[in-house]
N, C-alpha and C positions, 0 to 999 in steps of 0.2 A: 216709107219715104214719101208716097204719096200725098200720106195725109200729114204729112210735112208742110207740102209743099202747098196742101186744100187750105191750110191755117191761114199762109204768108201771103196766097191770095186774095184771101179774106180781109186779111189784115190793110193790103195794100189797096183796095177797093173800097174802105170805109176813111184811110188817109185820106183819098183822090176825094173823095164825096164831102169829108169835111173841108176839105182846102176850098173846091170849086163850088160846093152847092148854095153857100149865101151869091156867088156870083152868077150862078143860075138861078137864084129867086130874082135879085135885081135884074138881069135880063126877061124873067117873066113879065113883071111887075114893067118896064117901060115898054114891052111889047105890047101888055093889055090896057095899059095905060101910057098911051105918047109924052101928053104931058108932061105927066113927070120927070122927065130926061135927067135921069138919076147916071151919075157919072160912076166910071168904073175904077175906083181907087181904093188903097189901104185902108184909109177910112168908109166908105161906105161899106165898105166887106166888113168891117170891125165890126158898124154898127147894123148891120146885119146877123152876126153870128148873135150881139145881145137881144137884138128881138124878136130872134129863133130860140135862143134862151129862156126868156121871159115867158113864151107862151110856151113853149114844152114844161114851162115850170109851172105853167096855171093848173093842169090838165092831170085830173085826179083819175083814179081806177080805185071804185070799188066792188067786191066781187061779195056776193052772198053768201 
């Protein structure tokens, strides 16, 4: 049962991360940079999740 419930945890802890974490880069990103006063909308979260994409997609592992 536990490890039921260790999974759903799991599960619900990498939802929460995908949902908010492009809107915690853009809060980073205007904190370290004023500037840019990047607004907090559907769309920037959008276009946030693709440039979180794009660059996890550059990033190669090779092992010996």
């Amino acid at each position: 049962m536990l490890k039921g419930i260790g999974i759903l945890v799991v599960i619900a802890l990498v939802a929460v991360l995908i949902v908010f974490g492009p809107f915690i880069t853009i809060w980073a990103m205007n904190t370290l940079f004023p500037a840019l006063a990047i607004p907090y909308t559907f769309e920037t979260w959008c276009a946030m999740v693709l440039i979180s994409l794009y660059i996890k997609g550059n990033v190669s592992y090779k092992s010996k």
